[in-house]
LOTORVO-742107 format. One line per field, with one value per residue (C-alpha): chain; z negated, x negated, y; residue number from 1; residue in three letters. Coordinates in pm, 1 decimal. Layout:
<nodes>
ch [A	...]
w [Z	...]
u [X	...]
v [Y	...]
i [NUM	...]
aa [ALA	...]
</nodes>
This chain:
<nodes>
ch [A	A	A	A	A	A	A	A	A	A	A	A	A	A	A	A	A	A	A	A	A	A	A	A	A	A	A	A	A	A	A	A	A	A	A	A	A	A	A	A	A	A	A	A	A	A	A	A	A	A	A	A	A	A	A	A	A	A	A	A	A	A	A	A	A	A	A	A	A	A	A	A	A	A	A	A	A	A	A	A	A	A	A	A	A	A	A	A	A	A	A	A	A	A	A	A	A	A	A	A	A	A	A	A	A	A	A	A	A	A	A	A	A	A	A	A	A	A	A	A	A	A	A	A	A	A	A	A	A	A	A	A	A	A	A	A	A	A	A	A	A	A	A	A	A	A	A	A	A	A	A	A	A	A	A	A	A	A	A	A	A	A	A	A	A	A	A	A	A	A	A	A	A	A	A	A	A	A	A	A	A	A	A	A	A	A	A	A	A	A	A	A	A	A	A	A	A	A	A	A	A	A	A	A	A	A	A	A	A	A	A	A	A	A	A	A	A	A	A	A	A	A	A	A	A	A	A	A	A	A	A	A	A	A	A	A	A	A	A	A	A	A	A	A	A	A	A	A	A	A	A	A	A	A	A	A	A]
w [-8627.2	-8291.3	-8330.8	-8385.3	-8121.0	-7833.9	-7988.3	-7932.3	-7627.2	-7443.8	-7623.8	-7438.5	-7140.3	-7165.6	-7243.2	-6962.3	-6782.4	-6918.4	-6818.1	-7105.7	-7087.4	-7151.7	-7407.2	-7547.4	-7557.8	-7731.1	-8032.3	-8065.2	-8072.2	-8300.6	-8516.5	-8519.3	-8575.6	-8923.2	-9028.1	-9016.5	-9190.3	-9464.7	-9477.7	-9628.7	-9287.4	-9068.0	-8906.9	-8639.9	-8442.4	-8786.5	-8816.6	-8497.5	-8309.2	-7947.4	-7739.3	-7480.5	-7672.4	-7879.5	-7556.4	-7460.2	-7771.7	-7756.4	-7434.1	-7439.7	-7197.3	-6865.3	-6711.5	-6922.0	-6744.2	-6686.4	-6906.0	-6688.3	-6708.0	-6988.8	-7143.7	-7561.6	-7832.8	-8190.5	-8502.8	-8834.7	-9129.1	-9389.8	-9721.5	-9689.5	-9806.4	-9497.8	-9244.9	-9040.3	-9114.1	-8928.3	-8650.9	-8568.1	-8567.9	-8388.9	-8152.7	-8030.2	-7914.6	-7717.3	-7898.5	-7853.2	-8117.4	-7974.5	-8288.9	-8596.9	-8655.2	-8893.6	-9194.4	-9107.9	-8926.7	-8625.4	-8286.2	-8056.9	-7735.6	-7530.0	-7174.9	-7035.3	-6674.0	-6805.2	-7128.6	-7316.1	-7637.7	-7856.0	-8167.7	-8408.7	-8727.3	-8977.6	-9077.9	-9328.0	-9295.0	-9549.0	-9272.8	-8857.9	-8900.8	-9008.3	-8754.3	-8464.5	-8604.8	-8626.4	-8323.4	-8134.9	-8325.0	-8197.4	-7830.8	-7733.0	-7826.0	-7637.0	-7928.3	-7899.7	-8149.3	-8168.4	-8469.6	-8825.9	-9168.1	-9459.2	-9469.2	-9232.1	-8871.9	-8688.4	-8357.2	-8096.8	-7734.3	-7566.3	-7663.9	-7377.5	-7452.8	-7722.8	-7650.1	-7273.1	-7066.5	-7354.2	-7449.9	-7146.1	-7276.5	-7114.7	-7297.7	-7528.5	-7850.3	-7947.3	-8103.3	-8484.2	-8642.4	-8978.4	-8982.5	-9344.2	-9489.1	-9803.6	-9954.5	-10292.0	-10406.4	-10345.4	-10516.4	-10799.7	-10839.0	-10816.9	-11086.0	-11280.7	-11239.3	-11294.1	-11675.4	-11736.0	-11670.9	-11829.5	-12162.5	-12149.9	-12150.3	-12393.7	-12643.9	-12554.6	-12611.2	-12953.5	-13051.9	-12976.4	-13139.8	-13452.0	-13533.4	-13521.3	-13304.6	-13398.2	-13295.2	-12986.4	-12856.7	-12873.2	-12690.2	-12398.7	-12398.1	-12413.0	-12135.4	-11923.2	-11932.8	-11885.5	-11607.7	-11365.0	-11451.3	-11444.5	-11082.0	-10985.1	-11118.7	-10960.1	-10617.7	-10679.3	-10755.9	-10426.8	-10249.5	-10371.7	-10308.9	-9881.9	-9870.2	-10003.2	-9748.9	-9971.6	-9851.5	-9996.7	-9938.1	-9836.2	-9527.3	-9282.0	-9396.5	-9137.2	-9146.8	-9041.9	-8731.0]
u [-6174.3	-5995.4	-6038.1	-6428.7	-6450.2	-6345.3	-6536.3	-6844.9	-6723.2	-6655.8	-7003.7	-7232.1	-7037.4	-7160.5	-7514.7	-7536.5	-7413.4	-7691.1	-7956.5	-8067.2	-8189.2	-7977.1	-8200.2	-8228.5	-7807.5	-7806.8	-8035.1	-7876.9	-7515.0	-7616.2	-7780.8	-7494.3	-7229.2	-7493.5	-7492.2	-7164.8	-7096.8	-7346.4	-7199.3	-6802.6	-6626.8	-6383.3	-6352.6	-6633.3	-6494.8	-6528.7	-6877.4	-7057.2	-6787.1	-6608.6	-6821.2	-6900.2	-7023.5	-7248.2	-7364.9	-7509.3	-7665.2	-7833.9	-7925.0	-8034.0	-7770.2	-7976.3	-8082.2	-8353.8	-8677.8	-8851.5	-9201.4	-9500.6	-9646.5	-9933.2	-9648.3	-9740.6	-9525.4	-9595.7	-9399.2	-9443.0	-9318.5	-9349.1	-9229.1	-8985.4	-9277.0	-9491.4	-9276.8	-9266.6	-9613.6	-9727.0	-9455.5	-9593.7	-9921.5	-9865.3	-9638.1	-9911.3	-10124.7	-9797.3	-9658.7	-9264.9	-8974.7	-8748.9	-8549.8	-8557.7	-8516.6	-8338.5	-8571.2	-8642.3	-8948.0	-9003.5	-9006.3	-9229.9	-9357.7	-9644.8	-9698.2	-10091.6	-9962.0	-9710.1	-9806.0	-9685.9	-9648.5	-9389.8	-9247.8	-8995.0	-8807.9	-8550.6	-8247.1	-7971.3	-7603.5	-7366.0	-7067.2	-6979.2	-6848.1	-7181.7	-7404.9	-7198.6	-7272.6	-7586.0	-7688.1	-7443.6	-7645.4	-7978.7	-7908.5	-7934.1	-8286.7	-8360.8	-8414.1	-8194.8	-8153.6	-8417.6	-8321.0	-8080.5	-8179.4	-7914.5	-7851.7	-8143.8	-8167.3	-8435.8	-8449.8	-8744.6	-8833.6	-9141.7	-9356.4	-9403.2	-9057.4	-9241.1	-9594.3	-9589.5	-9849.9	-10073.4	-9890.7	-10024.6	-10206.8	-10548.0	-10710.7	-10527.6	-10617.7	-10590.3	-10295.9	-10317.1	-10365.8	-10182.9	-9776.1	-9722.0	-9795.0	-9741.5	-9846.7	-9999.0	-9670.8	-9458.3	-9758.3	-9761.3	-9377.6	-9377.4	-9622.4	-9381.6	-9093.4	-9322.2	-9469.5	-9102.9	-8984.7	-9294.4	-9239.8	-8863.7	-8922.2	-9218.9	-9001.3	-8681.2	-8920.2	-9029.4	-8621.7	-8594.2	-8895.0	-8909.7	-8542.4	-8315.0	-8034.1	-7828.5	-8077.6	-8163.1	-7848.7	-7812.6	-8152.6	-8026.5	-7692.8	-7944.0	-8157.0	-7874.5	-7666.6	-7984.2	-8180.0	-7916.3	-7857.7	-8236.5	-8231.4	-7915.7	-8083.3	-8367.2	-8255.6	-8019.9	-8359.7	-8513.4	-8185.9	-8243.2	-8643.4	-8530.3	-8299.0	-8600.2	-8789.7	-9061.0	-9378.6	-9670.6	-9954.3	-10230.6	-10400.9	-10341.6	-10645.0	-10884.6	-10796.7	-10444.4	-10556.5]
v [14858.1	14925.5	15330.7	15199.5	14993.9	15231.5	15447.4	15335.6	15161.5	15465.9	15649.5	15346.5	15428.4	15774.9	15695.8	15497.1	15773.5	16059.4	15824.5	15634.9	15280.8	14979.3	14854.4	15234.7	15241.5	14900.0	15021.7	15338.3	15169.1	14922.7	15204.1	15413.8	15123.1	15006.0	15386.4	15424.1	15061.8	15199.3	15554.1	15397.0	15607.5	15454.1	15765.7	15768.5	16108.5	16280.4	16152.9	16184.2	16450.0	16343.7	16034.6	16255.0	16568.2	16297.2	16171.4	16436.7	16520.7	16218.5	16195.7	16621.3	16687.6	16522.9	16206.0	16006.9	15991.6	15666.6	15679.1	15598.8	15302.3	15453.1	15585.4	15536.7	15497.1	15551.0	15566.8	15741.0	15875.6	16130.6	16289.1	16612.4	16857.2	16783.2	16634.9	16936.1	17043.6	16689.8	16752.3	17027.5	16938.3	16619.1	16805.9	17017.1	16682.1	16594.3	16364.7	16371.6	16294.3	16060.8	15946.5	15768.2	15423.7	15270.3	15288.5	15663.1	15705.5	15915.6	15716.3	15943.1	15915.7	16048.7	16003.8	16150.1	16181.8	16489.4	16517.8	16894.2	17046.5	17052.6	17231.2	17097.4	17284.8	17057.4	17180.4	17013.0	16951.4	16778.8	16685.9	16646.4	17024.0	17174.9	16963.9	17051.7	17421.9	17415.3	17243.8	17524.1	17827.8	17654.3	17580.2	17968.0	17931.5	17586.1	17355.5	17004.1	16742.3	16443.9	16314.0	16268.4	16122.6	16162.8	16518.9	16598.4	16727.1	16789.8	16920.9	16982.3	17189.0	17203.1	17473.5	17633.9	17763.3	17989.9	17996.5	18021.8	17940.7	17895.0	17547.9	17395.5	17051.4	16999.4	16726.4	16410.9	16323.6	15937.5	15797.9	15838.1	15503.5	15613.0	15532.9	15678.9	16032.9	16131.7	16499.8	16580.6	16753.2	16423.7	16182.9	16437.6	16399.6	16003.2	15996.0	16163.6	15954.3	15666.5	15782.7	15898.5	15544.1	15433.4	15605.3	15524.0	15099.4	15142.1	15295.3	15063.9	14735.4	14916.9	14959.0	14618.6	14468.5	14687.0	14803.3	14563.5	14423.4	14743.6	15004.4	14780.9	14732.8	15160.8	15197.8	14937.3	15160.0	15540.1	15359.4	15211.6	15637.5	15810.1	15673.6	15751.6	16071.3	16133.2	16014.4	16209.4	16546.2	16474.1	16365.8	16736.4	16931.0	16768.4	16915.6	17279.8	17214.9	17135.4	17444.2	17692.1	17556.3	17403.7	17258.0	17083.7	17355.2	17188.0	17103.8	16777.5	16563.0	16490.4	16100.3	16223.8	16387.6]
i [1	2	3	4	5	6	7	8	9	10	11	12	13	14	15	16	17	18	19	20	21	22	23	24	25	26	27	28	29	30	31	32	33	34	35	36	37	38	39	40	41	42	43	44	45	46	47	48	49	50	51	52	53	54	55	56	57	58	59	60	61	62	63	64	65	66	67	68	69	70	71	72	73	74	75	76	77	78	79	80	81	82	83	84	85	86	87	88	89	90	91	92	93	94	95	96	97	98	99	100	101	102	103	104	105	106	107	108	109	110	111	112	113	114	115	116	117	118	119	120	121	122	123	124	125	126	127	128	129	130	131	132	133	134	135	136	137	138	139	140	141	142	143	144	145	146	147	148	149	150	151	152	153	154	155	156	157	158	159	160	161	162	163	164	165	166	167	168	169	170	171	172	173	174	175	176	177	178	179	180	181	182	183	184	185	186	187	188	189	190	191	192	193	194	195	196	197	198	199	200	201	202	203	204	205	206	207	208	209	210	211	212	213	214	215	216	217	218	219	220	221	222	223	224	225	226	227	228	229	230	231	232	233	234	235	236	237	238	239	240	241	242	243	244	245	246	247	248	249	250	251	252	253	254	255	256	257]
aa [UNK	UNK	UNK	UNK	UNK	UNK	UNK	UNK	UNK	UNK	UNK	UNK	UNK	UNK	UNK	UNK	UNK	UNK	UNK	UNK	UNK	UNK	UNK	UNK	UNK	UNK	UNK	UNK	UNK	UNK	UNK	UNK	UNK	UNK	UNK	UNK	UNK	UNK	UNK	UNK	UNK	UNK	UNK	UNK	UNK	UNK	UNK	UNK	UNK	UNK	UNK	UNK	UNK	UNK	UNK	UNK	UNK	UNK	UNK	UNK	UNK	UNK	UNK	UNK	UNK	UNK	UNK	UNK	UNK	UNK	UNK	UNK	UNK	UNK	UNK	UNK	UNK	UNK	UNK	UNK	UNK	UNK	UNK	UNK	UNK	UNK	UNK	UNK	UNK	UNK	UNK	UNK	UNK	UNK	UNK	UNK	UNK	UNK	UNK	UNK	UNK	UNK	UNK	UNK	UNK	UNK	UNK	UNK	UNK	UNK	UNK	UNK	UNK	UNK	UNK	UNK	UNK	UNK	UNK	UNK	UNK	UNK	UNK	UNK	UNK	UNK	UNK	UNK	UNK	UNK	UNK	UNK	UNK	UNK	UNK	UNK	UNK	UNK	UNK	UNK	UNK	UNK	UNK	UNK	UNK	UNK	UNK	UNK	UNK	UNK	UNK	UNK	UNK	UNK	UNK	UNK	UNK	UNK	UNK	UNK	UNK	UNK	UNK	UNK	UNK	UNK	UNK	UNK	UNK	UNK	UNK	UNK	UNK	UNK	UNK	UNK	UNK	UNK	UNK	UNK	UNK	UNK	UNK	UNK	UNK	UNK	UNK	UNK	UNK	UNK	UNK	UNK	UNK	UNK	UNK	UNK	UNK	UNK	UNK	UNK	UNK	UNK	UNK	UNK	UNK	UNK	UNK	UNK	UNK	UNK	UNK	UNK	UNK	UNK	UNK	UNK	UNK	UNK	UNK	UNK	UNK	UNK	UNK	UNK	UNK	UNK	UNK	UNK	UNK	UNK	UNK	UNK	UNK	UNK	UNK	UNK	UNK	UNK	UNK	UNK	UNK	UNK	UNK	UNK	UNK	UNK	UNK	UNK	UNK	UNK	UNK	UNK	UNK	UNK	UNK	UNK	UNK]
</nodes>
């Protein structure tokens, strides 16, 4: 708990240092110290890397700027086949990725005194090791992290980066009212899983009504061994689906604009 605690003492030191806001360094401390409660490591170096190299991460390697008073905020969320799709799309009306929170949803913010453009791309790594790697083999090209979910990275820069002068932002849309988006693929897939689990107590209540305490007590045991494995080979298909690259294929409704 010791190793822990000058751990993050010394990483709110550093925030403080880049710039960020004392409230900002209080969340983020107390999001990192619950993540890495809920992760089972006591090991927070291996996890996050060396305070000051996390720091700076965090912080994108400069002094925070104050938002202007019109600053907005808004959060959201999505499903993995068309979170970047509404990152993207949301990126181009200025909106910018600041984190996520706790329960996963993107914290952006917009200010319309310096509003710009921005573009975003995930990426996935399964340890410290690999994140430090791939945020190194991204830097070169000016994109910085804004954000981790499980396995998940995600990383932004502004547009202009890309798109020169063509990026430039002229005219705000409003903020979106809609905090939750969820693609056709994902609903199609949640169906599933629902008539699955359906059709699985449907014909466990028969076993038990009709068969007997015998043949009931073997359904409870069949039910009990298979839904986990159905949810560990499906969570393992949804793995192999993020490193294709998949994406639900159709459009951003109109409501979601």
């Amino acid at each position: 708990m010791s190793e822990q605690s000058d751990y993050f003492g010394a990483l709110t030191e550093k925030l403080r240092a880049g710039g960020m806001r004392q409230s900002e360094v209080a969340a983020t401390v107390a999001e990192l110290t619950g993540y890495l409660a809920e992760s089972g490591s006591a090991d927070p170096y291996e996890e996050f890397g060396a305070p000051e190299d996390f720091a700076a991460r965090l912080t994108g390697g400069r002094a925070a700027q104050e938002p202007g008073a019109e600053a907005e905020t808004w959060k959201w969320t999505a499903d993995i086949y068309t979170d970047r799709k509404h990152l993207n799309h949301y990126g181009d009306q200025g909106w910018e990725v600041e984190g996520l929170d706790r329960v996963g949803r993107f914290v952006c913010r917009r200010d319309p005194a310096a509003a710009m453009r921005w573009e975003y791309r995930r990426e996935s790594a399964n340890s410290a090791a690999e994140r430090e790697s791939v945020t190194a083999g991204l830097a070169p090209d000016g994109w910085e992290p804004c954000g981790q979910w499980m396995f998940f990275m995600y990383f932004k820069r502004p547009k202009a980066a890309s798109a020169g002068p063509a990026a430039g932002l002229d005219e705000l849309v409003a903020p979106p009212a809609k905090q939750l988006f969820l693609s056709g693929m994902y609903r199609g897939k949640l169906k599933q899983m629902i008539a699955a689990g359906v059709a699985s107590g449907t014909v466990t209540a028969l076993a038990i009504h009709y068969a007997g305490e015998g043949a009931a007590y073997g359904a409870l045991i069949g039910a009990a061994v298979t839904l986990p494995v159905a949810l560990v080979l499906a969570w393992q298909r949804v793995k192999r689906e993020v490193a294709k690259g998949v994406e639900d294929p159709g459009p951003i409704p109109r409501t979601a604009a």
